[in-house]
C-alpha positions in Angstrom: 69.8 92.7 150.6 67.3 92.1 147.9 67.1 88.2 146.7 68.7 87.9 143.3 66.5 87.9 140.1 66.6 84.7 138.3 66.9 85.3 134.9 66.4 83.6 131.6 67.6 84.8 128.2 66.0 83.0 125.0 67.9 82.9 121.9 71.9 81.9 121.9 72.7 83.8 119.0 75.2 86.7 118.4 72.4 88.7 120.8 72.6 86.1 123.8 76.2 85.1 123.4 78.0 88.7 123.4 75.4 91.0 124.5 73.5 89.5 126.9 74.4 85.9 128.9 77.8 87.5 129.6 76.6 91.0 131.0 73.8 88.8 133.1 76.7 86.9 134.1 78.7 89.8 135.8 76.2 91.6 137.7 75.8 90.3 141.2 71.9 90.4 142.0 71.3 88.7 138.9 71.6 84.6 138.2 71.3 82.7 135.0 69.1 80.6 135.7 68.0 79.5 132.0 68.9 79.9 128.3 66.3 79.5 125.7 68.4 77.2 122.9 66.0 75.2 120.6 69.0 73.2 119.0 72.8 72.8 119.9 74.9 72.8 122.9 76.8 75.8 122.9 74.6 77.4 125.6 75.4 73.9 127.8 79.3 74.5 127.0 79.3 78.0 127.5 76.7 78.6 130.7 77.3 74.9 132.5 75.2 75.9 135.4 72.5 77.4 134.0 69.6 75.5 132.9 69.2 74.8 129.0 65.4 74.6 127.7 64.1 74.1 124.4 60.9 76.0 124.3 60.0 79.8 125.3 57.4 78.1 127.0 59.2 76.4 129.3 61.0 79.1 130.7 57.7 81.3 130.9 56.3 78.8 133.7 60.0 78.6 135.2 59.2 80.2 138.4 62.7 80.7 139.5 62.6 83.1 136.4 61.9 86.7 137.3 63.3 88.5 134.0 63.2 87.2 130.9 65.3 88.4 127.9 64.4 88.5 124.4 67.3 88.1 122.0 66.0 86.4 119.1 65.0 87.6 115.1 63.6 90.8 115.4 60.1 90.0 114.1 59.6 87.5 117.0 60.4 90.3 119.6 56.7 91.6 119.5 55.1 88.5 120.5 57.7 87.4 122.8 57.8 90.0 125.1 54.1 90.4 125.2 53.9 86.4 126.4 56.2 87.5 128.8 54.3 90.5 130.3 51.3 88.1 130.5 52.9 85.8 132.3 54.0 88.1 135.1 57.7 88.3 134.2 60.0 91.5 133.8 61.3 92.1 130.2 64.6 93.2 128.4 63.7 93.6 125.1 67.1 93.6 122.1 66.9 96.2 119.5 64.3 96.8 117.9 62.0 97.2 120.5 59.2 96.3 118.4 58.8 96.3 114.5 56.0 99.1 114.6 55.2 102.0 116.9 51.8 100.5 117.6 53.6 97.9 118.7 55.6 99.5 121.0 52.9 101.2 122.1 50.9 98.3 122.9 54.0 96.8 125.2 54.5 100.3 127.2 50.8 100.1 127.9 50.9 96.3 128.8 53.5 96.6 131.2 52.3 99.5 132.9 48.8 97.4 133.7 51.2 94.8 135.0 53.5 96.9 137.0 56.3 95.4 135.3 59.6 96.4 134.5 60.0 96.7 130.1 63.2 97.7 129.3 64.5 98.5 125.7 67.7 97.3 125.1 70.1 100.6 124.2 73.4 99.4 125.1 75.1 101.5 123.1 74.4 104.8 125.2 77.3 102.7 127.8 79.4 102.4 124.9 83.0 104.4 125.5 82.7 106.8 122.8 79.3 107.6 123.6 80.0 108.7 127.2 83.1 110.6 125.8 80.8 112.3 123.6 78.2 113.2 126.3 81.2 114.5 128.7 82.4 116.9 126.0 79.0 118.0 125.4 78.5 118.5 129.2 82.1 120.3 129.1 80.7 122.7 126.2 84.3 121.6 124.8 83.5 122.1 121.0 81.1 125.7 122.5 77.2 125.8 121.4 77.2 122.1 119.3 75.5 123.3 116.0 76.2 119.5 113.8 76.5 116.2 115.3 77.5 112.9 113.2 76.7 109.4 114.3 78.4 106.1 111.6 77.5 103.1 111.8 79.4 101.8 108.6 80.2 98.0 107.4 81.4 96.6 104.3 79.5 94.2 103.2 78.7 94.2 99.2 77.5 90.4 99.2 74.5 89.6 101.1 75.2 86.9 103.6 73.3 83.6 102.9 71.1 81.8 104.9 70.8 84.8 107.5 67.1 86.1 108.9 69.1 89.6 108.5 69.3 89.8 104.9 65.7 88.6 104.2 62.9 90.9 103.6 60.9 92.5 106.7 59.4 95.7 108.4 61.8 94.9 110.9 65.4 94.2 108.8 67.6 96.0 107.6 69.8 98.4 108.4 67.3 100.6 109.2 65.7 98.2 112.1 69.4 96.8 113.1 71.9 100.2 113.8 69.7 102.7 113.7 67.9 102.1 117.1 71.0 102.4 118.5 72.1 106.0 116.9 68.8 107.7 116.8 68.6 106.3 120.8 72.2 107.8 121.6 70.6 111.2 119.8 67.5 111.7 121.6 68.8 110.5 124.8 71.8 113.5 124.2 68.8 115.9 122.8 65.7 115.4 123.6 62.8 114.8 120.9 63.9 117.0 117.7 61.3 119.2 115.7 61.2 117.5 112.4 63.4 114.5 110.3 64.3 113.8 107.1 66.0 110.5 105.8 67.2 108.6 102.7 66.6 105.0 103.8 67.5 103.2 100.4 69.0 100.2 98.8 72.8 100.5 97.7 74.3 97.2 97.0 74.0 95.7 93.7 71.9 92.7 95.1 70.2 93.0 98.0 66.5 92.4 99.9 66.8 94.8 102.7 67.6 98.3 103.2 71.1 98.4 103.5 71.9 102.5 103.6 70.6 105.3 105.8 71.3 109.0 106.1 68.6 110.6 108.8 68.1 114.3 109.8 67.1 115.3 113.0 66.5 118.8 113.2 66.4 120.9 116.4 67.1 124.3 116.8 70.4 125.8 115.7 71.7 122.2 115.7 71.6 119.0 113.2 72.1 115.5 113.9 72.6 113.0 111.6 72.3 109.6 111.9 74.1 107.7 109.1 75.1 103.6 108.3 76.2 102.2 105.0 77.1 98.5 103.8 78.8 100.1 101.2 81.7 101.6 103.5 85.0 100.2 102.7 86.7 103.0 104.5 84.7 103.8 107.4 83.9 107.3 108.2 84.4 108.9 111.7 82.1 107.1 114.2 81.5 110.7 115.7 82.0 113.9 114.3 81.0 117.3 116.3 81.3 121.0 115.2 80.7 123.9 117.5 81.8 127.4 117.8 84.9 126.8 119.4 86.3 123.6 117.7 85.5 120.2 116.7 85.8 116.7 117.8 86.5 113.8 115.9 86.3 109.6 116.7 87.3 106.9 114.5 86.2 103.4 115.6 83.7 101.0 117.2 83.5 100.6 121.0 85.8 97.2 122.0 83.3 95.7 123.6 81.8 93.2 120.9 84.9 92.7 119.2 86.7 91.5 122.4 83.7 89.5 123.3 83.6 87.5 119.5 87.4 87.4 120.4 87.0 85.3 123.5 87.5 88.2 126.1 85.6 87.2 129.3 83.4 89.8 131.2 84.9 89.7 134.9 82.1 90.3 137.7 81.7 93.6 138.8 83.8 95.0 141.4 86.5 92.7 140.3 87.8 94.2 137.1 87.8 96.9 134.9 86.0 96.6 131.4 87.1 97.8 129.3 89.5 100.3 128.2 90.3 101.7 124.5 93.8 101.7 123.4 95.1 104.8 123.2 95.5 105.0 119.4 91.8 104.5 118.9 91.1 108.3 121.5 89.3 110.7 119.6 90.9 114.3 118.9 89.5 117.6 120.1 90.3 120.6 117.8 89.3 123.9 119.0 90.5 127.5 118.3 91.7 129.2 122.1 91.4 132.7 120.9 87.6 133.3 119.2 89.5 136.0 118.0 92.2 134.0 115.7 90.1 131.1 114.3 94.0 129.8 112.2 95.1 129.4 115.7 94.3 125.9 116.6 94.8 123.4 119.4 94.5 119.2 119.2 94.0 117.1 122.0 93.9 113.4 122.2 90.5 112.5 124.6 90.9 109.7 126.3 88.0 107.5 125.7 85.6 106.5 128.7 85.2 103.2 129.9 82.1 101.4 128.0 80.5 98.8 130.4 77.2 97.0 129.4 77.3 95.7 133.2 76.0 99.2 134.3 72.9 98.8 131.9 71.6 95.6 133.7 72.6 97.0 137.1 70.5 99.6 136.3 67.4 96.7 135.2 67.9 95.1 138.4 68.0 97.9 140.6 64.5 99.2 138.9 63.0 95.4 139.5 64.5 95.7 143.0 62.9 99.4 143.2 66.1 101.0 144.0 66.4 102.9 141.2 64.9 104.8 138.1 64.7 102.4 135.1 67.6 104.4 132.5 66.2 103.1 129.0 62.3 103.5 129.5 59.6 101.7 127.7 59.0 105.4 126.1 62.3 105.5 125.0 61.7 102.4 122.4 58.5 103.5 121.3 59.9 107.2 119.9 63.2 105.1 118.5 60.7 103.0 116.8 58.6 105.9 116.0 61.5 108.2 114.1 62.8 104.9 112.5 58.6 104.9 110.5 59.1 108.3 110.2 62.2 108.4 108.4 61.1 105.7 105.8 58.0 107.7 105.2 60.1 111.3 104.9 62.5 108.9 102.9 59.0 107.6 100.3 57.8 111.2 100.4 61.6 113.2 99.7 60.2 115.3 102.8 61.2 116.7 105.8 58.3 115.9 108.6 57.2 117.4 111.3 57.5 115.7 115.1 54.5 116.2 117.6 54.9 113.5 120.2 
């Protein structure tokens, strides 16, 4: 039995809270040993036996820390995780992986000279829907898949004050915030596609960041888009897929975060399920059974997979412990980040570009 990795997650915000502490939490081979909060007590309230430390520093010369996770603004997540490299420590990094692709780049490189573990944090490819989605597609349930839709949508027409989120950056915006998670979920069902095209735009009255996004991937005999408004008062389908035999259709988020901001606790693995969808958020399948007689149809609730974050840092600490292949590879966040230029240049130019990478 490999000794647990001690690990230490800096930042306490809506990252740490509900995506990360609480995932760490419930994966045996992995202990808490330290959260990163410069002010406050909530991490001392919430994580009593874990150590509380005020500076990144601190937990960087912490050697009872093996990984360290980065969960704080998005423009720090750069220079953190490169601090951590150097210092000798395995890295999760949250979304975005880094605000450029040189960036990324430079990381992938960084912690291959170390023989470190770098792991981008796409979460969202063990969201419910998500593995429903890849099942179907496995099943050929909809036939040969020739449009995919991914939404991310809010409503939100008033900025939110005082918020790193709304202010001007490379890495804010919607563009940096949700759509590392749907154009991840799309090349990790498709591969790299041949070319993109993207409207990456400004739709509220009064905003600072990008807060709309349509992006085109295009591979052959097939389209993906990749779409997230702020603007979206009545959400559309979170997944849509058309194919030669039928369709299927999903309305809603994975229950995840809003069970976690609800209070839900994350039981330990092997001692509880998490979680299950209620039944009147499955997705419908719509397909024709006789090719023959397309006004012949067929609808089918799907009952939606189990999402568990717990398998994504099972799958962290089984690639530290060398048990396993790492899932969500450093290469994985540098095209993510890559597309994500792309599609604000395509977006500048009113082009479709072509992908060689």
């Amino acid at each position: 039995m490999s000794a647990e990795v001690g690990v230490a997650v800096i930042g306490f915000g809506l990252a740490g809270q509900v995506f990360h502490a609480p995932f760490v939490s419930a994966v045996p081979g992995l202990k808490l040993e330290v959260i990163v909060q410069r002010k406050g007590d909530e991490a001392s309230k919430a994580y009593p036996a874990a150590r509380i430390l005020r500076s990144v520093e601190e937990a960087l010369n912490d050697s009872a820390v093996q990984l360290v996770v980065v969960g704080t603004p998005n423009e720090t997540h750069f220079d953190l995780a490169k601090q951590a490299l150097l210092a000798g420590k395995h890295v999760v990094i949250d979304k975005p992986f880094a605000s450029t692709s040189d960036e990324a780049a430079e990381l992938e490189k960084l912690a291959k000279q170390q023989g470190l573990v770098l792991a981008p944090f796409h979460n969202r490819r063990w969201d419910g829907d998500f593995l429903t989605v890849k099942k179907l597609l496995t099943e050929e349930a909809v036939g040969r898949l020739v449009t995919f839709e991914s939404h991310f949508d809010r409503f939100r027409p008033v900025p939110r004050e005082n918020t790193w989120k709304e202010a001007p950056s490379i890495s804010s915006g919607l563009l940096f915030d949700l759509a590392p998670h749907l154009v991840d979920q799309a090349l990790a069902l498709f591969g790299v596609p041949q070319g993109i095209s993207a409207s990456v735009r400004m739709d509220r009255d009064h905003t600072d960041i990008e807060d709309a996004f349509d992006i085109t991937l295009e591979y052959p005999k097939l389209r993906a888009y990749c779409r997230s408004s702020m603007l979206a008062c009545d959400a559309s389908p979170r997944f849509l897929l058309h194919g030669t035999k039928g369709s299927f259709k999903k309305f809603g988020l994975d229950p995840q975060e809003p069970a976690l901001l609800s209070g839900a606790k994350v039981p330990r693995m092997g001692q509880g399920e998490w979680l299950a969808e209620s039944e009147n958020h499955w997705g419908t399948l719509t397909v024709a059974p006789v090719a023959t007689d397309p006004g012949t149809l067929t609808q089918t609730k799907v009952k939606t997979e189990f999402g568990d974050y717990r398998n994504y840092y099972a799958n962290v600490r089984d690639a530290i412990n060398g048990t396993a292949e790492l899932a969500v590879k450093p290469a994985d966040g540098y095209r993510t980040i890559k597309l994500l230029e792309m599609a604000r240049q395509s977006s500048l130019e009113g082009r479709t570009l072509p992908i060689a990478f």
